[in-house]
The first five atom37 places (N, CA, C, CB, O) and aatype in JSON, in Angstrom:
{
  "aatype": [20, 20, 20, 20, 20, 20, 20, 20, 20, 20, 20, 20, 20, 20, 20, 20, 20, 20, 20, 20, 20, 20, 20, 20, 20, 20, 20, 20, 20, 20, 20, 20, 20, 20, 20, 20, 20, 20, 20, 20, 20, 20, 20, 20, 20, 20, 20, 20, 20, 20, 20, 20, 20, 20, 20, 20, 20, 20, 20, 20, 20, 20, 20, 20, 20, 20, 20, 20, 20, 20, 20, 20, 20, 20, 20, 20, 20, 20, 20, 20, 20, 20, 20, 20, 20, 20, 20, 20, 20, 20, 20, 20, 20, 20, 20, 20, 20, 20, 20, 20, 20, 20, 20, 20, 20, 20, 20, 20, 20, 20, 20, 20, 20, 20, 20, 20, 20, 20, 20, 20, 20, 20, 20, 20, 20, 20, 20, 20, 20, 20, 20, 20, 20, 20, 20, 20, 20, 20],
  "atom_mask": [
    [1, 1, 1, 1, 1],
    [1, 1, 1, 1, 1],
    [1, 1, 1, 1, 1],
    [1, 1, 1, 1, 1],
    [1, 1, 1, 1, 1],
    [1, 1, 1, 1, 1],
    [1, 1, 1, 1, 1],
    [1, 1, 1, 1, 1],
    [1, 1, 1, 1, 1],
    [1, 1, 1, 1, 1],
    [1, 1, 1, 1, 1],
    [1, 1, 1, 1, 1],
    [1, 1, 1, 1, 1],
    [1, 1, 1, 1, 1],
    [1, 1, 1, 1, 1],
    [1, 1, 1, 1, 1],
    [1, 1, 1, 1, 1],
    [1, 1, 1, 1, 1],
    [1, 1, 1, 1, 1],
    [1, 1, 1, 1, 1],
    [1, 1, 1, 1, 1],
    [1, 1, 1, 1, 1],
    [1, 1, 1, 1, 1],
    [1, 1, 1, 1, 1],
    [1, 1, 1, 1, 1],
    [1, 1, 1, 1, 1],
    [1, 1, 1, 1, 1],
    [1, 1, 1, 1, 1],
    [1, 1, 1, 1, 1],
    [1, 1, 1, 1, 1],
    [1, 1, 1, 1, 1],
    [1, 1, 1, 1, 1],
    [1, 1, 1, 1, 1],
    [1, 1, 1, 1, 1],
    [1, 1, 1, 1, 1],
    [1, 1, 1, 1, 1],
    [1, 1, 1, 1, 1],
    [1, 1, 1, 1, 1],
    [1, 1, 1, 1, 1],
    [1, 1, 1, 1, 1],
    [1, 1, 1, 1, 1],
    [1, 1, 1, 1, 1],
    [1, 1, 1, 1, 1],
    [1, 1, 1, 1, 1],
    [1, 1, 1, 1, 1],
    [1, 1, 1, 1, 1],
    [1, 1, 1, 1, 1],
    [1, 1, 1, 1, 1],
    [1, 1, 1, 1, 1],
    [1, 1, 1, 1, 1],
    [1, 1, 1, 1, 1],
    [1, 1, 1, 1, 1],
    [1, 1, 1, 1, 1],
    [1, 1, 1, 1, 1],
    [1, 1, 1, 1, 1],
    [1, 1, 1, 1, 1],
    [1, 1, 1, 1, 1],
    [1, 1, 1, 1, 1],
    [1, 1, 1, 1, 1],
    [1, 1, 1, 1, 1],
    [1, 1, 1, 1, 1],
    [1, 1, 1, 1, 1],
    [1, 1, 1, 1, 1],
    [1, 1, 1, 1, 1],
    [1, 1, 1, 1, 1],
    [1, 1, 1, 1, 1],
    [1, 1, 1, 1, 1],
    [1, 1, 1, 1, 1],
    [1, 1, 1, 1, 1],
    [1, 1, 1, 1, 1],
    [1, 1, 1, 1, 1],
    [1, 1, 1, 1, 1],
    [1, 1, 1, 1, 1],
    [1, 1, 1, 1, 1],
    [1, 1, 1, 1, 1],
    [1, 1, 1, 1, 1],
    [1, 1, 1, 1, 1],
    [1, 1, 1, 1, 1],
    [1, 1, 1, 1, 1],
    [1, 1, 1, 1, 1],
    [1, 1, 1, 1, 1],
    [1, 1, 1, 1, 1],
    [1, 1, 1, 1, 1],
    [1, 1, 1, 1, 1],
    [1, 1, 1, 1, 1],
    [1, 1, 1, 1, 1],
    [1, 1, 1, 1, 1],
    [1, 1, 1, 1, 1],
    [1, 1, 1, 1, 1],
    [1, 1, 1, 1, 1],
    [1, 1, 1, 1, 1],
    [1, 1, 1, 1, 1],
    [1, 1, 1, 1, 1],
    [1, 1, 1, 1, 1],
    [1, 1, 1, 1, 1],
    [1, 1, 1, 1, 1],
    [1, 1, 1, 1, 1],
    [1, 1, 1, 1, 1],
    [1, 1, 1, 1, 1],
    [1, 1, 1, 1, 1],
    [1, 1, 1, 1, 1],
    [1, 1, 1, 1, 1],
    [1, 1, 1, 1, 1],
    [1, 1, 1, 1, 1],
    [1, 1, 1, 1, 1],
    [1, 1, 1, 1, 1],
    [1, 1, 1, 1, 1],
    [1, 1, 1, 1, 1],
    [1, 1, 1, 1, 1],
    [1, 1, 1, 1, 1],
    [1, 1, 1, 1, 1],
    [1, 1, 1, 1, 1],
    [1, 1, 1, 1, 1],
    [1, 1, 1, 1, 1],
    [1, 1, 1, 1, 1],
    [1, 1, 1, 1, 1],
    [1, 1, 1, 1, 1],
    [1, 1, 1, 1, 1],
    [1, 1, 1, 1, 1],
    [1, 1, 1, 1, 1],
    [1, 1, 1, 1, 1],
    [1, 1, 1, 1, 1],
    [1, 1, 1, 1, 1],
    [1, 1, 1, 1, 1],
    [1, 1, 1, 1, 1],
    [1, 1, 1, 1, 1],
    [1, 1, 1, 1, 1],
    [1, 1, 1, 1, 1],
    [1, 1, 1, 1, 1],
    [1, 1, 1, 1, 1],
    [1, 1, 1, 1, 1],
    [1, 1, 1, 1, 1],
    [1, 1, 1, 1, 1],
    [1, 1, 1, 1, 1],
    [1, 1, 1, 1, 1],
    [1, 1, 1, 1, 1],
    [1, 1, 1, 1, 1],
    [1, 1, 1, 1, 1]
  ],
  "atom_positions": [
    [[-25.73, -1.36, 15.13], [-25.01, -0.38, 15.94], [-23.95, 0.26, 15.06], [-24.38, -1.04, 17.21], [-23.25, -0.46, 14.34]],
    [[-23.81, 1.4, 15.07], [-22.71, 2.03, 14.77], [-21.22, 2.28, 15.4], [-23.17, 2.93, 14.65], [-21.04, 2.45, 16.6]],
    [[-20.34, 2.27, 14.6], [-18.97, 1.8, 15.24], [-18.22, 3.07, 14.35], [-18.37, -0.15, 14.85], [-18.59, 3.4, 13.22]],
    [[-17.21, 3.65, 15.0], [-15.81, 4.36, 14.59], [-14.38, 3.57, 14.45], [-15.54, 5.41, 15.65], [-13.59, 3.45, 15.38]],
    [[-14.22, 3.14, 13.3], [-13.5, 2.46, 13.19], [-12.08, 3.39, 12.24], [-14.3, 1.28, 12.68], [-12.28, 3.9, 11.14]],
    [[-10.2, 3.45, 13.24], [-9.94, 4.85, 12.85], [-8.57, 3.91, 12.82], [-10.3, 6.45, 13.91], [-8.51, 2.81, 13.38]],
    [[-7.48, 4.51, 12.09], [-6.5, 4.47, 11.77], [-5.24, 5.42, 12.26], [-6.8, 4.45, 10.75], [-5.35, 6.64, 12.17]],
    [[-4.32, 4.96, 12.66], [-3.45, 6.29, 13.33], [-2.31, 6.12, 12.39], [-2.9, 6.22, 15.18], [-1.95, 5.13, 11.76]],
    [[-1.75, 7.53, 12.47], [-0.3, 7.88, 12.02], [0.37, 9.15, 12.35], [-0.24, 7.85, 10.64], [-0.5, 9.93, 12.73]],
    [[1.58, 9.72, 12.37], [2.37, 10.62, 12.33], [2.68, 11.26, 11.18], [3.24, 10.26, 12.81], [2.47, 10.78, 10.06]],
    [[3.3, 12.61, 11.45], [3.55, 13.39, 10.3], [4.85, 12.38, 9.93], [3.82, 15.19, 10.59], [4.85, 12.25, 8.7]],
    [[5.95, 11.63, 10.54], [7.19, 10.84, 9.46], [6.05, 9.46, 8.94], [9.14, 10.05, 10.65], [6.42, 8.67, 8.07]],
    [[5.08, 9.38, 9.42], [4.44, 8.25, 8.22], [4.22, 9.08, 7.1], [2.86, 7.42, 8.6], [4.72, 8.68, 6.05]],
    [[3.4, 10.5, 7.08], [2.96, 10.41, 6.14], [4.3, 11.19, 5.0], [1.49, 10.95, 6.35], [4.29, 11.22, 3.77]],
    [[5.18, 11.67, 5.8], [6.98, 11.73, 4.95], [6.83, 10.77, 4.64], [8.56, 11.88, 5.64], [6.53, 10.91, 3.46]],
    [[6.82, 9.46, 4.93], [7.41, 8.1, 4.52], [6.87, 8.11, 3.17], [6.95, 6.73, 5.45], [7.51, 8.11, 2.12]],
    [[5.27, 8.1, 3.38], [4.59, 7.96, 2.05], [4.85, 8.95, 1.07], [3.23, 7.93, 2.18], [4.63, 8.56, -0.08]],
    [[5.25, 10.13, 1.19], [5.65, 10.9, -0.11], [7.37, 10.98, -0.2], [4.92, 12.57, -0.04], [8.07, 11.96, -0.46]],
    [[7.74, 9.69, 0.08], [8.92, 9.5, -0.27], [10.12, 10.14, 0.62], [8.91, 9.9, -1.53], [10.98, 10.89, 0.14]],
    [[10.05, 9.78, 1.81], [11.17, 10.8, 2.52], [11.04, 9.45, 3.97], [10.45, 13.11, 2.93], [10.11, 9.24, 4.75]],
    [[12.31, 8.84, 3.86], [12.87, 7.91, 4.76], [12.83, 8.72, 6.22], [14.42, 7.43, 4.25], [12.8, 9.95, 6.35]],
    [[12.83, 7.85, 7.13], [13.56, 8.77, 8.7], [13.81, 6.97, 9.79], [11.62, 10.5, 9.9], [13.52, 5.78, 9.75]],
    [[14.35, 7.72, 10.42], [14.55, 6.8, 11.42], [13.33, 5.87, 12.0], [15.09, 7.56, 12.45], [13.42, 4.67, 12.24]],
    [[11.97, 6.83, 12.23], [11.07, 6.48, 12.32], [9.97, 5.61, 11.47], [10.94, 7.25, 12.61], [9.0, 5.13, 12.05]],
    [[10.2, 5.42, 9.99], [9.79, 4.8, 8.95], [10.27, 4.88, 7.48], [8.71, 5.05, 8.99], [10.75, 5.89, 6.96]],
    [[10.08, 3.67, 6.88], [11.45, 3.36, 5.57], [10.36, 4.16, 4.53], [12.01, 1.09, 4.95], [9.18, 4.13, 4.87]],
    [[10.75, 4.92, 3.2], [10.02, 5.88, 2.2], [9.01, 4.34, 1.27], [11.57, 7.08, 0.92], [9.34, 3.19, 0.99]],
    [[7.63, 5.21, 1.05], [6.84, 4.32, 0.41], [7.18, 4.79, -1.37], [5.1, 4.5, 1.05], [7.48, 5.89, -1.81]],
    [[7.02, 3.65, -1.98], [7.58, 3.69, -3.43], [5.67, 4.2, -3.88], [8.5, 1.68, -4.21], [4.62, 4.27, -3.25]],
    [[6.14, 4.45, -5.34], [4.68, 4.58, -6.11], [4.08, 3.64, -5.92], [4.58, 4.74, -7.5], [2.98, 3.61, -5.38]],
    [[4.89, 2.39, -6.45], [4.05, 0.98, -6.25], [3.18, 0.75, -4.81], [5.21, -0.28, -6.31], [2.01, 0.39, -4.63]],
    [[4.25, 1.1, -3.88], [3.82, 0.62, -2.68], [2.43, 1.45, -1.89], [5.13, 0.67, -1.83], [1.95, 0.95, -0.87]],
    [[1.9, 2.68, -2.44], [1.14, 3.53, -2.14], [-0.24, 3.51, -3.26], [2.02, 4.76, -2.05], [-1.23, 4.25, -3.23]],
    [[-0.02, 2.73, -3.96], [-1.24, 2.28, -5.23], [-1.54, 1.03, -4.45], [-0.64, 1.92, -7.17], [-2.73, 0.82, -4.21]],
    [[-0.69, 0.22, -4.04], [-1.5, -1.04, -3.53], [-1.98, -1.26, -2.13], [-0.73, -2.16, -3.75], [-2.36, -2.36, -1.74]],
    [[-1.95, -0.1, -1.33], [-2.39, 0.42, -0.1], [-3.94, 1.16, -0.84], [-1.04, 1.62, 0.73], [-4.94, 0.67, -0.3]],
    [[-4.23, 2.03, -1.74], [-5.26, 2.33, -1.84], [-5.75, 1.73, -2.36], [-5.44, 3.11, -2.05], [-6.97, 1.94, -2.33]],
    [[-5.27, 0.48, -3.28], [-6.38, -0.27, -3.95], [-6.84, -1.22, -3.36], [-6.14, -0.75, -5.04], [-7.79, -1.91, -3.75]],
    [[-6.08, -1.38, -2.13], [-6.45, -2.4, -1.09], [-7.62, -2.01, 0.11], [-5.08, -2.75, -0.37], [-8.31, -2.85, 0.68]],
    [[-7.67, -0.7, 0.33], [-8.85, 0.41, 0.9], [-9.78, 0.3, 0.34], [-8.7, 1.79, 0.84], [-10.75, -0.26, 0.85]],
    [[-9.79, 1.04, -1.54], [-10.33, 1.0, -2.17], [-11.78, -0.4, -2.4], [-9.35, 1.28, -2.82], [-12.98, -0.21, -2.59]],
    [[-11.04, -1.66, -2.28], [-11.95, -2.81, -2.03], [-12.44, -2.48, -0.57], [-11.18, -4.35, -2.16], [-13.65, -2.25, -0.69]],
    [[-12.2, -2.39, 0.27], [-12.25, -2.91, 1.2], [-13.68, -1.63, 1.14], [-10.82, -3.13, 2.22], [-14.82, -2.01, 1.43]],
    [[-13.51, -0.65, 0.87], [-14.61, 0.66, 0.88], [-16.02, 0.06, -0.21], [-13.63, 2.43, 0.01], [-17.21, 0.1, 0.1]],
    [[-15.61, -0.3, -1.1], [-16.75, -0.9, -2.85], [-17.36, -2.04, -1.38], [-15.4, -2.21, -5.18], [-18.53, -1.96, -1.0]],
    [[-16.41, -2.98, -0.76], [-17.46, -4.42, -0.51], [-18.28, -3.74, 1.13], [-16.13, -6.49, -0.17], [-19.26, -4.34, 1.56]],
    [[-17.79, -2.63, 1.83], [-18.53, -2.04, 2.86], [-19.79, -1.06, 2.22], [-17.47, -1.19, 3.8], [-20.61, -0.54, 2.98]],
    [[-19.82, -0.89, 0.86], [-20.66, -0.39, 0.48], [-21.85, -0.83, -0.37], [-20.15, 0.28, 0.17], [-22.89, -0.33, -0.8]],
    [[-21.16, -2.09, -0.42], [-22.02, -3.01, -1.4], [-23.02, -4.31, 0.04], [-20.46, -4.12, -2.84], [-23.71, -5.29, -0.27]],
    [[-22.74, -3.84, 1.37], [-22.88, -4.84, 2.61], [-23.95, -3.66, 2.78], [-21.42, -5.28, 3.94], [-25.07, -4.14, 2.63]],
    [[-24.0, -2.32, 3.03], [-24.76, -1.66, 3.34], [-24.48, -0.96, 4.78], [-25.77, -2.36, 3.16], [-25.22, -0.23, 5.44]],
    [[-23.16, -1.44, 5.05], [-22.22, -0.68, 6.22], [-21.95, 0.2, 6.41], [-21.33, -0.8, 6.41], [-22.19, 0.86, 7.42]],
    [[-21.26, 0.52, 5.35], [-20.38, 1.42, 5.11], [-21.3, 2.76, 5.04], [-19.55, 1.04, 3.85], [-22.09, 2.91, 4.11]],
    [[-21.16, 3.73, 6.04], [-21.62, 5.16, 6.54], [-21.11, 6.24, 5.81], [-21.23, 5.44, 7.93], [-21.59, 7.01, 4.97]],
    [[-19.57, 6.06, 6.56], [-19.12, 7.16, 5.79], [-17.44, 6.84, 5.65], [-19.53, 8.68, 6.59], [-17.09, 5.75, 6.09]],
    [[-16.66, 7.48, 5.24], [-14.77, 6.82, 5.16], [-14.52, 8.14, 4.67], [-14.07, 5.2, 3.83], [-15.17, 8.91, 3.96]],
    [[-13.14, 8.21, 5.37], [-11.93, 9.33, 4.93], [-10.7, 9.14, 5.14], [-12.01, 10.54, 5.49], [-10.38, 8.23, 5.91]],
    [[-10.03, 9.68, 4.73], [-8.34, 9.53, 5.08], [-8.55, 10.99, 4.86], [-6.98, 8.49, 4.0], [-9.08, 11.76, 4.06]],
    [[-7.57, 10.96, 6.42], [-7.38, 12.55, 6.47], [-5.68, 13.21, 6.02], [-7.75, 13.01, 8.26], [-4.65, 12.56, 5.79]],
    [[-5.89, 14.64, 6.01], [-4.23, 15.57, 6.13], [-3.23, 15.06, 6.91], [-4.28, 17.06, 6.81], [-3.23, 14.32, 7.9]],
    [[-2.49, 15.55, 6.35], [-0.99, 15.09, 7.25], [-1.38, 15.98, 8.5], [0.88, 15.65, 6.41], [-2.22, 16.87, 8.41]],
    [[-0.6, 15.61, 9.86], [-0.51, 16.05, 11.28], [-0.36, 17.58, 10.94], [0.81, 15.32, 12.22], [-1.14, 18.41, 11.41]],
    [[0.79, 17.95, 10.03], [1.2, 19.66, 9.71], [-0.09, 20.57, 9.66], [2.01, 19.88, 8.04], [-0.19, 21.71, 10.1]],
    [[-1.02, 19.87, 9.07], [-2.23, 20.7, 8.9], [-2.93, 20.65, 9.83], [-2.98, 20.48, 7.94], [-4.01, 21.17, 9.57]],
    [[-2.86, 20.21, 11.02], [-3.84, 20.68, 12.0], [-3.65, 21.4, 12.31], [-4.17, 20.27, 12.86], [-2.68, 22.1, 12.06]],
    [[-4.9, 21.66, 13.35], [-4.91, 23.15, 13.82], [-5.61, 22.82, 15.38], [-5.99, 24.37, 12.64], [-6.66, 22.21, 15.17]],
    [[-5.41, 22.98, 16.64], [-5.87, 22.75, 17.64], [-6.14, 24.02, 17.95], [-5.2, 22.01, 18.43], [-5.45, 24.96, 17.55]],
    [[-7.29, 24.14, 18.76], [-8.26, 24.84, 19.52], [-8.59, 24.72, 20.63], [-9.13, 24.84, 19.15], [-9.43, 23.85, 20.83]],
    [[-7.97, 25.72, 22.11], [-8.74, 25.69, 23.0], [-9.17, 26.63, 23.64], [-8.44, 25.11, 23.59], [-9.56, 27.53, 22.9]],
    [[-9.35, 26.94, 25.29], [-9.32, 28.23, 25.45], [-8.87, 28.46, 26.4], [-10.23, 28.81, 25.36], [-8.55, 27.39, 26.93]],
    [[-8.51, 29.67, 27.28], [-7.69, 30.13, 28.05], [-8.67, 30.27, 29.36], [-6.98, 31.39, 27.44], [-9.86, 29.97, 29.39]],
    [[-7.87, 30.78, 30.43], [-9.03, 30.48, 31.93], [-9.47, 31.92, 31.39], [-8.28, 30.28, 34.12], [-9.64, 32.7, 32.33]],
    [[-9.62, 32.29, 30.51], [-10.77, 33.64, 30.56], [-12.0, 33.26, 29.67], [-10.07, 35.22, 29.85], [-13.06, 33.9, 29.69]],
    [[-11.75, 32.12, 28.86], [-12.35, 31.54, 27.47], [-12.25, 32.2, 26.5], [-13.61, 31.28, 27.41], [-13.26, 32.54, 25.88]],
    [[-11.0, 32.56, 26.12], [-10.59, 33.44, 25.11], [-10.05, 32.31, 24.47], [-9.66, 34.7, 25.43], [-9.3, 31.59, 25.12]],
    [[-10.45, 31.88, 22.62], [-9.61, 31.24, 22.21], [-8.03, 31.17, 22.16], [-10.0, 31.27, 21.45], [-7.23, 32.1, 22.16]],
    [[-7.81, 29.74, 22.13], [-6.22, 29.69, 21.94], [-5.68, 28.5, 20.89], [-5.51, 29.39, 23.49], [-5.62, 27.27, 20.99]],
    [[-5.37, 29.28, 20.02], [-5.26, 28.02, 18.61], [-3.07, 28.1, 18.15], [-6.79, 29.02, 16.44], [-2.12, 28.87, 18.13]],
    [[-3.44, 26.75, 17.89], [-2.05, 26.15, 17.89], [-2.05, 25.55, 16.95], [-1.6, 25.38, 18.89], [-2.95, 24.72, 16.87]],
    [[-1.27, 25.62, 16.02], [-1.11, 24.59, 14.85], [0.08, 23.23, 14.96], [-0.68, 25.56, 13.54], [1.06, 23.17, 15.7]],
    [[-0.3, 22.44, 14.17], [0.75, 21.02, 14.84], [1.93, 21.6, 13.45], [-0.21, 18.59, 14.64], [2.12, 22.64, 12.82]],
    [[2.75, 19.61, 13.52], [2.68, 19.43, 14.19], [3.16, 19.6, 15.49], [2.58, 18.99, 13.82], [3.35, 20.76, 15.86]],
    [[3.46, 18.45, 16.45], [3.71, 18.52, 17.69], [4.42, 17.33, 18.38], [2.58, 18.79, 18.21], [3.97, 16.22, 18.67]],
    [[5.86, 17.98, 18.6], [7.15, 17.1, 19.07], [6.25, 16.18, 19.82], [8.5, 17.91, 20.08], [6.32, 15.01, 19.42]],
    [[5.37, 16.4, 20.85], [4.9, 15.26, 22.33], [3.92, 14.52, 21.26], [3.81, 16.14, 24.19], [4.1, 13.3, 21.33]],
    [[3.13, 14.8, 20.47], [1.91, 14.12, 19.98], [2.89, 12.94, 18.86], [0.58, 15.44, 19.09], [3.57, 13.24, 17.88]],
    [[2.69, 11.79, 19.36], [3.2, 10.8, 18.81], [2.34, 10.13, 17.63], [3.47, 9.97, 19.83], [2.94, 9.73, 16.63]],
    [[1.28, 10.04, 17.71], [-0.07, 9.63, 16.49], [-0.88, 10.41, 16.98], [-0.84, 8.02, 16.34], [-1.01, 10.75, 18.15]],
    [[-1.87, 10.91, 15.4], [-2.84, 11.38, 15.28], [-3.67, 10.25, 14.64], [-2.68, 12.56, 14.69], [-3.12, 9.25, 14.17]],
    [[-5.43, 10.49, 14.63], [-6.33, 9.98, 13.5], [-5.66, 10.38, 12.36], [-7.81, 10.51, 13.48], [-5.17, 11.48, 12.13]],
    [[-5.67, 9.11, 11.44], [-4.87, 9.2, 9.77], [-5.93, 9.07, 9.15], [-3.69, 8.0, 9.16], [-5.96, 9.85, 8.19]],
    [[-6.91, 8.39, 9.25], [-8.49, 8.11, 8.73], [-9.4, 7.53, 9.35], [-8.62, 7.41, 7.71], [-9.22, 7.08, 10.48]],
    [[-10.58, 7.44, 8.69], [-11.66, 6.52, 9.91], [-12.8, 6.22, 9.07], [-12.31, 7.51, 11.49], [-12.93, 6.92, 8.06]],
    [[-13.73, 5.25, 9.3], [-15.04, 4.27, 8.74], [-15.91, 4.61, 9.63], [-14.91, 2.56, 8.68], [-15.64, 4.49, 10.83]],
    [[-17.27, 5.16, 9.13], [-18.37, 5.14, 10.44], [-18.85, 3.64, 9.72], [-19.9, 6.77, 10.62], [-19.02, 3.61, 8.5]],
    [[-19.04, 2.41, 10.57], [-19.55, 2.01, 10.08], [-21.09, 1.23, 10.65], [-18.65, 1.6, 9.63], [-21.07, 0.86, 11.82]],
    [[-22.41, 0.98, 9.84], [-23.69, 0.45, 10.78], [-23.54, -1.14, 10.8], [-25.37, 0.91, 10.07], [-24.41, -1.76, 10.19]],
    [[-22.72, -1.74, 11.32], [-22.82, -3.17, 11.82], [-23.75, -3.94, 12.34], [-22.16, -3.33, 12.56], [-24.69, -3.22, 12.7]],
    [[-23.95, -5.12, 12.57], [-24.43, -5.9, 13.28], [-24.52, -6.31, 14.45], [-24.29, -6.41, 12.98], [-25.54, -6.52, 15.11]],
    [[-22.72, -6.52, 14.93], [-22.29, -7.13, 16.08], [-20.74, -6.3, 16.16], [-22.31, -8.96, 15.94], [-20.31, -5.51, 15.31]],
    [[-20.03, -6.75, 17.48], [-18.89, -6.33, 17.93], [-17.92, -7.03, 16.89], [-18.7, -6.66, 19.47], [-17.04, -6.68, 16.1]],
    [[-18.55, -8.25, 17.3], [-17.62, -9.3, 16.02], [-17.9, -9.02, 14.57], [-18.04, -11.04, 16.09], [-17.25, -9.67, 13.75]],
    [[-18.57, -8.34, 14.24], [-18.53, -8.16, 12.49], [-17.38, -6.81, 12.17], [-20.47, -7.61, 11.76], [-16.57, -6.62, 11.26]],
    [[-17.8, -5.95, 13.52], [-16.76, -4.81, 12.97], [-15.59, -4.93, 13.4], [-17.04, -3.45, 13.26], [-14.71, -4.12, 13.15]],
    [[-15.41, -6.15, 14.24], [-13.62, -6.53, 14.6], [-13.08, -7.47, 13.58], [-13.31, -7.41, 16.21], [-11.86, -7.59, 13.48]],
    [[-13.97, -8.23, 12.72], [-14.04, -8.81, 11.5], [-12.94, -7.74, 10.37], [-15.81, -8.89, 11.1], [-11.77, -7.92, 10.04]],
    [[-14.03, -6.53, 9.96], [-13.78, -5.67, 9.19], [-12.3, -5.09, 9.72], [-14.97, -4.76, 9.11], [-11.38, -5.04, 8.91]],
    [[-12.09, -4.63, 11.13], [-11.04, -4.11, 11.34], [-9.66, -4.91, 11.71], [-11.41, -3.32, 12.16], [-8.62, -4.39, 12.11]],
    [[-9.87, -6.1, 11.52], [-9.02, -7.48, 11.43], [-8.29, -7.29, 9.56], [-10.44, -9.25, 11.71], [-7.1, -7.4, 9.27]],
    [[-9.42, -7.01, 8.6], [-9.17, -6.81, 7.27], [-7.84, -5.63, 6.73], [-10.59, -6.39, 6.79], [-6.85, -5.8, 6.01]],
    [[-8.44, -4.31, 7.53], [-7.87, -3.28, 7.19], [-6.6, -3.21, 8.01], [-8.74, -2.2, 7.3], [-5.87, -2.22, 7.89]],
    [[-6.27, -4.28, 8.9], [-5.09, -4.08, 9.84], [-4.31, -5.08, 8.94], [-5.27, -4.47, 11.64], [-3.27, -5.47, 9.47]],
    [[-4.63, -5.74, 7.34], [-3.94, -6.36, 6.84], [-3.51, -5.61, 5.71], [-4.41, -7.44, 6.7], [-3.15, -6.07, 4.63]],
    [[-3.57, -4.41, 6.05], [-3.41, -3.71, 4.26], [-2.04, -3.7, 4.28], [-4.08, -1.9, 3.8], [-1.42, -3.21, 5.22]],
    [[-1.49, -4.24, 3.28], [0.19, -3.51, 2.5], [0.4, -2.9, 2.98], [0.55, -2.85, 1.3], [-0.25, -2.25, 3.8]],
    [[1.87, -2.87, 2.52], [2.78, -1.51, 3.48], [4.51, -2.03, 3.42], [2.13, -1.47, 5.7], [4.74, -3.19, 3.75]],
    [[5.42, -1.31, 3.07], [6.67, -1.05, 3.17], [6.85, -1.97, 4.07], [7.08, 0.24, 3.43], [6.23, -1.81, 5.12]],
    [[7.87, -3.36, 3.93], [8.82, -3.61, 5.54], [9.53, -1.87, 5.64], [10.62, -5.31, 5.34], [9.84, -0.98, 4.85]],
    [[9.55, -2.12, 7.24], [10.22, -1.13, 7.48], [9.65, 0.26, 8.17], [10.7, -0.97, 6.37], [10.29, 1.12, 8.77]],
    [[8.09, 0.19, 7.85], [7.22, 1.31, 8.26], [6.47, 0.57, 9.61], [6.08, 1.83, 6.91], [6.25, -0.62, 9.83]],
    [[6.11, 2.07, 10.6], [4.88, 1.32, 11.93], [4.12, 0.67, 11.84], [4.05, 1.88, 12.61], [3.45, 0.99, 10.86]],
    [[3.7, -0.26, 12.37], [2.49, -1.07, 12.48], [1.67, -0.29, 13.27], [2.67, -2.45, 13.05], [2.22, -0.01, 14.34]],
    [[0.4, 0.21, 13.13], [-0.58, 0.62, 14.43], [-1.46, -0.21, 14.22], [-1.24, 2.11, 14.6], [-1.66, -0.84, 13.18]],
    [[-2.43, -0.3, 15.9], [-3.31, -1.09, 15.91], [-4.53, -0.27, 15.22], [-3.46, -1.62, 17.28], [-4.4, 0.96, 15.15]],
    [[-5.8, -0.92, 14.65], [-7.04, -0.5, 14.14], [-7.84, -0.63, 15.5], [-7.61, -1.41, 12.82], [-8.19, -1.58, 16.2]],
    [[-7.98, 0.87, 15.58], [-9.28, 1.23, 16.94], [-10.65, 1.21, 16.44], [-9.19, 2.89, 17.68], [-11.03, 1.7, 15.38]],
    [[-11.37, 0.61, 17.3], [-12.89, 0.67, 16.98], [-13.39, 1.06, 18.74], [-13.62, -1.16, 16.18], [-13.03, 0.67, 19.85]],
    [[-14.52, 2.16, 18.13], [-15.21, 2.94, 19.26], [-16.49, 2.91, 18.75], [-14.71, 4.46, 19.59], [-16.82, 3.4, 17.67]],
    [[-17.48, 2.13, 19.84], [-18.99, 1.83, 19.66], [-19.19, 3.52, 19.32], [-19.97, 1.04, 21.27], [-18.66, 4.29, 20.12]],
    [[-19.77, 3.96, 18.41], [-20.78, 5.14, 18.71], [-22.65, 4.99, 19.24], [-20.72, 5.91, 17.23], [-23.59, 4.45, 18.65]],
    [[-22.61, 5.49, 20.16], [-23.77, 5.12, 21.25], [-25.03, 5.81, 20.36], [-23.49, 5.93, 23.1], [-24.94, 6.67, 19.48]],
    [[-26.55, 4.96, 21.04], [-27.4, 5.41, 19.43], [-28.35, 6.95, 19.87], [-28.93, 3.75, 18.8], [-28.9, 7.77, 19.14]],
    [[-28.22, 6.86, 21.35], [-28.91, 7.64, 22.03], [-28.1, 8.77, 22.88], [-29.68, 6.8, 22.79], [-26.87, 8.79, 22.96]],
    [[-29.02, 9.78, 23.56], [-27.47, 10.31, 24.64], [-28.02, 9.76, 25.74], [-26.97, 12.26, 24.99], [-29.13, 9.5, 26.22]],
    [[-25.81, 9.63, 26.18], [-25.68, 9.44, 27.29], [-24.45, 9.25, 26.94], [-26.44, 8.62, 28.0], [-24.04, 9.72, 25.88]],
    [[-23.68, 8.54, 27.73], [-22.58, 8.14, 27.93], [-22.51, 6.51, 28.2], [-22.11, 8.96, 28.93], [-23.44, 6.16, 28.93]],
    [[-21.82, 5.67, 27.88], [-21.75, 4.42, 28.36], [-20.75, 4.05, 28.96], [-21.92, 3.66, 27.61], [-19.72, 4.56, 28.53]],
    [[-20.63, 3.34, 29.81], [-19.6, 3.38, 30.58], [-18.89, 1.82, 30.57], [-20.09, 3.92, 31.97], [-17.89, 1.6, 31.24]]
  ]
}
């Protein structure tokens, strides 16, 4: 089965990481941002060497989005972030082809151990079955 396995953050995380403190999270050093990716970095080589591993990204900071909707006429309506109310966005995500529920809560047990600044958010690691057929599951 395939699983979405995603990571959240804010635009002051990703300040934090290019060096800019806030109330909301303490600034990540060089050091501290090499051993966050080299700690991914494994974690991506041994999901790829299992035959899991689909696909992985870490995405843009929140600033660069761009939301899209449309108006009661269906005329687009696009908004760029970020956005005072939106507290976390997706920061990255793993498609990955698993076995079981428990192998990819396994994997996302791993990546909820990566390094990191005392001082910065903790978020939880979300995993969302992706379904193999359509429909919806409920």
């Amino acid at each position: 089965m395939k699983y979405l396995v995603m990571v959240q953050g804010s635009q002051a995380d990703y300040d934090a990481m290019n060096g800019k403190a806030s109330e909301h999270s303490a600034a990540w050093s060089e050091k501290d941002l090499q051993a966050m990716f080299a700690f991914m970095g494994e974690i991506n080589n041994d999901l790829a060497e299992t035959g899991e591993l689909v696909d992985a990204n870490g995405l843009s900071a929140p600033s660069q989005t761009r939301f899209v909707g449309a108006d009661k006429d269906g005329k687009p309506v696009i908004t760029d972030g970020p956005y005072g109310e939106t507290k976390e966005l997706l920061a990255g995500y793993w498609v990955l082809d698993c076995a079981s529920l428990e192998r990819v809560t396994e994997i996302a047990a791993r990546v909820a151990a990566c390094p990191q600044p005392e001082g910065v958010p903790v978020y939880p690691v979300v995993i969302r079955p992706i379904p193999d057929g359509p429909g919806i599951d409920g």
